[in-house]
C-alpha positions in Angstrom: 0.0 0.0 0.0 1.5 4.0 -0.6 1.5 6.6 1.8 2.7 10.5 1.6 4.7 10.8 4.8 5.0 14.6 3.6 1.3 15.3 3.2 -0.4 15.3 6.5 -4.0 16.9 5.5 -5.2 14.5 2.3 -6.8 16.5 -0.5 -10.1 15.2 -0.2 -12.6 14.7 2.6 -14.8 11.3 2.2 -18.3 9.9 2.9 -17.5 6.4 4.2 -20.1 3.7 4.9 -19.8 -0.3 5.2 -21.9 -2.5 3.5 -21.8 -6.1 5.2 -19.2 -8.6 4.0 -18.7 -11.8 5.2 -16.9 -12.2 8.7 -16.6 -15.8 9.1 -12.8 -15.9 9.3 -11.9 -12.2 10.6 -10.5 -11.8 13.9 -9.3 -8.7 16.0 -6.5 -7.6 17.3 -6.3 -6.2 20.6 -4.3 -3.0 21.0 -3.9 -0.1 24.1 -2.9 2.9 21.9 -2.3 4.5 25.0 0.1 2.1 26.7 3.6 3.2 24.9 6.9 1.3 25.2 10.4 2.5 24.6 11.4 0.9 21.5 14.7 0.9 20.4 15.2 1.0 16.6 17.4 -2.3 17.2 14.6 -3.8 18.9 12.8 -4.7 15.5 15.4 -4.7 13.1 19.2 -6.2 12.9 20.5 -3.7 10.4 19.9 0.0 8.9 21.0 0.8 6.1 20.4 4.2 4.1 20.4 4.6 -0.1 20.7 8.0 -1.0 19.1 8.2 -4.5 21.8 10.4 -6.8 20.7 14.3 -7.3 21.2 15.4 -10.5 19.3 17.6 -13.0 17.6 14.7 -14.0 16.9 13.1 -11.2 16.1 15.9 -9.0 12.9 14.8 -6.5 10.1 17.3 -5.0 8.5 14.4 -2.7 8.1 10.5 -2.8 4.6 9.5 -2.5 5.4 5.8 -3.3 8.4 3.2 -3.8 8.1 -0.5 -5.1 11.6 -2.7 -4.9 11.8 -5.2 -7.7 14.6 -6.4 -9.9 17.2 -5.3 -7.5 16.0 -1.5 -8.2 13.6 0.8 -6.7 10.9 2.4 -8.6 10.1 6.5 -6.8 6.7 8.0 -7.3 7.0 11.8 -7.4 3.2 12.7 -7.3 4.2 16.4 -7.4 6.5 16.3 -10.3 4.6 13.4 -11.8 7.2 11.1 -12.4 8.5 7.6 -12.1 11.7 7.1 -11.5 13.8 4.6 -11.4 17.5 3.8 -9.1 19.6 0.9 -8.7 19.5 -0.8 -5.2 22.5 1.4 -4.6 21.1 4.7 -5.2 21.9 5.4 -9.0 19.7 6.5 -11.2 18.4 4.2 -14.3 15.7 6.8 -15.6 11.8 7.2 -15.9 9.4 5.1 -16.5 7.4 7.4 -19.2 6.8 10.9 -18.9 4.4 13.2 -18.9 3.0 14.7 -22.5 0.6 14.1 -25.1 3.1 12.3 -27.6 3.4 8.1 -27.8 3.6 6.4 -24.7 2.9 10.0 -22.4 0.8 10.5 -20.3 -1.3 13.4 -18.5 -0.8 12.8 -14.5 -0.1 9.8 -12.2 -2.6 8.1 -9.9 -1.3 5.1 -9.4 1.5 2.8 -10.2 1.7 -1.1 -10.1 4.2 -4.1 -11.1 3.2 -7.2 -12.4 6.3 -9.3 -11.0 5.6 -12.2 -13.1 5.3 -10.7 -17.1 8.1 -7.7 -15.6 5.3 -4.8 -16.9 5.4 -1.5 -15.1 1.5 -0.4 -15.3 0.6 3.3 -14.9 -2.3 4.4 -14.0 -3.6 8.0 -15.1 -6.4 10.2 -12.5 -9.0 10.2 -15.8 -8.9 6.4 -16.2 -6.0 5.4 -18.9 -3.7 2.5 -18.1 -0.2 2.8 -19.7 2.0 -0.1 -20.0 5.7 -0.1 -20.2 8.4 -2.9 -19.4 10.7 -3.0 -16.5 13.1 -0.6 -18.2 10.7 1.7 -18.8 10.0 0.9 -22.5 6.4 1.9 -23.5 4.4 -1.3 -24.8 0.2 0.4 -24.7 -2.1 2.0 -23.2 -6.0 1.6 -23.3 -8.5 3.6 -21.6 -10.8 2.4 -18.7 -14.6 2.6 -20.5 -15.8 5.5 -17.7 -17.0 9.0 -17.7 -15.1 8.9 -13.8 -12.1 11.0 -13.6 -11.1 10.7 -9.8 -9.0 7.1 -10.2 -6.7 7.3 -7.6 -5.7 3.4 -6.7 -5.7 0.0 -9.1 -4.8 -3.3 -9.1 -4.1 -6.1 -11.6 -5.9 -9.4 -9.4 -4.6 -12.0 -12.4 -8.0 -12.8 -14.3 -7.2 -9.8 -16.6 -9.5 -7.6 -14.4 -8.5 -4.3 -12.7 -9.4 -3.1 -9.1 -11.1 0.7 -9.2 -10.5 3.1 -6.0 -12.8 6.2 -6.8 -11.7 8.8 -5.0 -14.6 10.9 -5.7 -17.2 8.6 -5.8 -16.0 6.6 -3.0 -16.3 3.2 -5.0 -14.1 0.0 -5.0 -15.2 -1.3 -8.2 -13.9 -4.8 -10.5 -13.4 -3.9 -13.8 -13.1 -6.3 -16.9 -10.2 -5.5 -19.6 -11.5 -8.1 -21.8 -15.1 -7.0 -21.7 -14.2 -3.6 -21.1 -16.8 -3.1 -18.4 -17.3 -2.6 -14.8 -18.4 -6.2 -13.5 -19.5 -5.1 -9.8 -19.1 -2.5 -7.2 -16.9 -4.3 -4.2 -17.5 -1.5 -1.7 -19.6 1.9 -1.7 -19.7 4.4 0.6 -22.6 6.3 1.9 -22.6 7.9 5.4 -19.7 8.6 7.9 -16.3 10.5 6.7 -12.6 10.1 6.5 -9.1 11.4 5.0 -8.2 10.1 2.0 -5.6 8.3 2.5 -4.1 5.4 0.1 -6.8 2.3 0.8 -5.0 -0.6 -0.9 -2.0 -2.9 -0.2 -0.9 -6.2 -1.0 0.0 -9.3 0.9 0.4 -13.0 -0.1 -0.7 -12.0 -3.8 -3.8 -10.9 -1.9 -5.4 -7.3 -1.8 -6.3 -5.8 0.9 -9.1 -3.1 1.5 -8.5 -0.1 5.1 -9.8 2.8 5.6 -8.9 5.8 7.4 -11.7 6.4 10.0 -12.4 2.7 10.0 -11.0 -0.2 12.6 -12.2 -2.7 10.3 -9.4 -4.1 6.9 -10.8 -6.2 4.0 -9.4 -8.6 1.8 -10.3 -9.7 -1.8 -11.4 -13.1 -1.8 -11.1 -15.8 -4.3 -15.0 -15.1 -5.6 -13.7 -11.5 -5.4 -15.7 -10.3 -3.1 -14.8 -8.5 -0.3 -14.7 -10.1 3.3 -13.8 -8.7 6.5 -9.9 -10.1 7.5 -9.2 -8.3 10.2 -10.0 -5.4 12.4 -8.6 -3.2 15.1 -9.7 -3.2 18.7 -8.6 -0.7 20.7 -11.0 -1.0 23.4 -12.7 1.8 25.2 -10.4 4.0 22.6 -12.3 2.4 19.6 -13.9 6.0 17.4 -18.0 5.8 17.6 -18.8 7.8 14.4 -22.9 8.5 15.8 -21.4 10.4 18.4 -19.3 13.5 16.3 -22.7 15.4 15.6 -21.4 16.6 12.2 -23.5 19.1 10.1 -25.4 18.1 7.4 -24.3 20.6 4.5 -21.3 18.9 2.8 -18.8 22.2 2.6 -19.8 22.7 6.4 -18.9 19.0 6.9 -15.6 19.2 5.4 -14.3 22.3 7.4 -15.7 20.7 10.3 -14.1 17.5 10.0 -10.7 19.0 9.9 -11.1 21.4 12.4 -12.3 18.2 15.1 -8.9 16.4 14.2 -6.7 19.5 14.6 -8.3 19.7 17.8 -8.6 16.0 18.6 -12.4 15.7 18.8 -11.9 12.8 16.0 -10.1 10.8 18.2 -8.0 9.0 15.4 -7.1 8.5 11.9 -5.5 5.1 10.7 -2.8 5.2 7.5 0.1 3.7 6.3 -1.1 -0.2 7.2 0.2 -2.9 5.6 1.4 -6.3 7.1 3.9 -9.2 6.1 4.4 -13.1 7.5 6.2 -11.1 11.2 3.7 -8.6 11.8 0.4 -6.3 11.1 1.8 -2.4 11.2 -0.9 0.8 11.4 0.3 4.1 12.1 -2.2 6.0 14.6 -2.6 9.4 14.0 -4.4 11.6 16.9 -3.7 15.1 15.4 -1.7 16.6 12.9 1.1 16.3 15.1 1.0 13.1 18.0 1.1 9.6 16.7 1.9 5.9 18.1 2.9 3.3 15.4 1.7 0.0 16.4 3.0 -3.5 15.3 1.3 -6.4 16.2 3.8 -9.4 16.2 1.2 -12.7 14.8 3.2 -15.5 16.3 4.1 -14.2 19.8 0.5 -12.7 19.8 2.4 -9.2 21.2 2.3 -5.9 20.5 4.8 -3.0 20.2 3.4 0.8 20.5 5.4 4.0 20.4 5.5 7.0 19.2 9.7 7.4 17.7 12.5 5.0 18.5 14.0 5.0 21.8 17.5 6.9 19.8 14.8 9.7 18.9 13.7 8.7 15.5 10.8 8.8 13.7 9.7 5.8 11.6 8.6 6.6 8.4 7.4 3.3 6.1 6.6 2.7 2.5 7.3 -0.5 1.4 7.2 -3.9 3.0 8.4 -7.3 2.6 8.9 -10.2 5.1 12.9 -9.4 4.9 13.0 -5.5 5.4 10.8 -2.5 5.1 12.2 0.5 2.9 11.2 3.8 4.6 12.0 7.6 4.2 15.0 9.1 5.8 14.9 12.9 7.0 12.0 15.2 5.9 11.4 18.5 7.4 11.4 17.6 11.3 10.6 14.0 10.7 14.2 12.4 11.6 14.6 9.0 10.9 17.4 8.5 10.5 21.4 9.5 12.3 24.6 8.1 12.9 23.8 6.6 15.8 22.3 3.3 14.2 24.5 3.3 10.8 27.9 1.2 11.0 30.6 2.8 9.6 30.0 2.1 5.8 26.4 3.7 5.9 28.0 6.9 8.4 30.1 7.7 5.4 27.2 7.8 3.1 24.8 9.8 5.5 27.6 12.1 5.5 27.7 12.5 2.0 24.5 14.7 1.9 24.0 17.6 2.1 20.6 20.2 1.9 20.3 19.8 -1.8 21.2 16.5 -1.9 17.7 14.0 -3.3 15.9 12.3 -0.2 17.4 9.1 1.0 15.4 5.8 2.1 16.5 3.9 4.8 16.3 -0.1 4.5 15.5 -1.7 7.8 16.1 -5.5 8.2 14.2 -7.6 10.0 16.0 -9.3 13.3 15.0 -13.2 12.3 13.7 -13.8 15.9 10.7 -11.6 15.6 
């Protein structure tokens, strides 16, 4: 799943509601938000390293939205500049994958971005529906168009029966779509009362998609009828949020103002983002303002879980990508420190001293300890 670590207020304010899904084999997972732990970085993870992606006029980022690791290189979302990039697992940089323009293989913006690790084809995804295809090294191969007058596409995903998973952002719709028939099949999950940020509702675990909202406790997964079902959901007891009780107004523009103005001041008790699991843990990032949050990680075989709010050494803990081996997260933005000498060795000290204020962002690769 992508989050903006940079972006704290999303651009759009959502109606939310649940429709019933089948809850046979969900379970919860019991967390204290408010019972925090000192956490060393070291307590989770073996080894840090950092990969300072090269600045150079070409490569020059505004902010990373998103990053995939495949084929020992990292693909970079830059939602502001609208670009794809591309660096080695050492930092260098290979290229983009496509540009923006109205020529061959160009396209207009950047929703989304998705690999499919078995055929190597990089698939773009455009805000007003078009799907652009290229190969690993960026090479365009097509692009079609989603049959749809919607122009709010913000998330997709390839589920393997040559059908594409639709997030809506405006419409609020989770929607299977069929490339061969070139129509929607069915709507997975509409919303119709209750709000939330918009933040990024779709990961991946297993080969399997997974379904989380912001203002919700409850995560979905894509079954093999493809439907929906409920998987798993949060229980954070007497700190669970009761939507009845936030007496919003009824006109929409009031709503919106209002909404944001109950999390600045913590009326809204939480927002969810940036969850994602692997075969070690489930991870959600609490958010109780624009400035306090816990992380949580729930370990699945000791049944345990881990909640703080930065690492013991004074770092924040900023994630993007995850895999049962390490997570790739962001290094230093703005007062967001992840990352200092004190948890490099000495090879990974002399490239955190190599940068400097101009220098690109740098992502930090954290490796799992193997007795987790």
């Amino acid at each position: 799943m992508k989050i903006s670590p940079i972006i704290l207020i999303f651009p759009f304010l959502m109606l939310i509601a649940c429709t019933k899904k089948n809850e046979s084999n969900s379970h919860s997972i019991h967390v204290n938000i408010k019972e925090e732990a000192k956490v060393s970085v070291f307590d989770l993870f073996e080894k840090v390293e950092i990969i300072p992606l090269e600045t150079s006029k070409k490569s020059l980022i505004n902010d990373i939205y998103q990053v995939v690791f495949f084929d020992n290189r990292f693909f970079v979302l830059d939602y502001r500049a609208m670009r794809l990039l591309t660096f080695d697992n050492r930092g260098k940089y290979l290229g983009d994958v496509g540009k923006m323009g109205d020529g061959p293989g160009e396209f207009f913006n950047i929703g989304d971005f998705v690999i499919d690790k078995q055929k190597n084809i990089v698939s773009i995804l455009t805000n007003t529906g078009s799907v652009y295809n290229y190969d690993i090294n960026g090479r365009f191969i097509d692009n079609y168009r989603i049959n749809s007058t919607d122009v709010a596409f913000h998330s997709f995903y390839p589920d393997g029966n040559d059908n594409l998973v639709l997030w809506n952002s405006i419409t609020q719709k989770l929607s299977l779509y069929s490339n061969k028939s070139n129509i929607f099949i069915k709507t997975l999950y509409e919303e119709e009362s209750d709000y939330e940020f918009s933040a990024s509702v779709l990961y991946e675990f297993n080969n399997i998609l997974y379904f989380t909202r912001s203002m919700s406790n409850e995560v979905y997964k894509l079954n093999k009828n493809e439907d929906l079902e409920l998987s798993y959901r949060w229980d954070f007891g007497i700190n669970n949020i009761d939507l009845t009780k936030l007496n919003l107004p009824k006109d929409l523009a009031d709503k919106n103002m209002k909404i944001v103005k109950m999390f600045q001041d913590s009326e809204i008790p939480y927002i969810l983002t940036g969850q994602n699991q692997n075969s070690i843990c489930y991870y959600v990032k609490v958010r109780f303002n624009m400035e306090d949050h816990v992380n949580v990680f729930h370990f699945k075989k000791q049944n345990k879980q881990l909640v703080f709010k930065t690492f013991k050494e004074g770092l924040h803990f900023i994630p993007l990508y995850w895999t049962d081996e390490f997570v790739i997260g962001l290094g230093n933005i703005s007062n967001s420190i992840a990352v200092n000498k004190s948890i490099l060795n000495e090879e990974n000290s002399k490239k955190f001293d190599s940068l400097t204020e101009i220098s690109n962002p740098c992502l930090v690769k954290y490796h799992f300890r193997t007795d987790l």
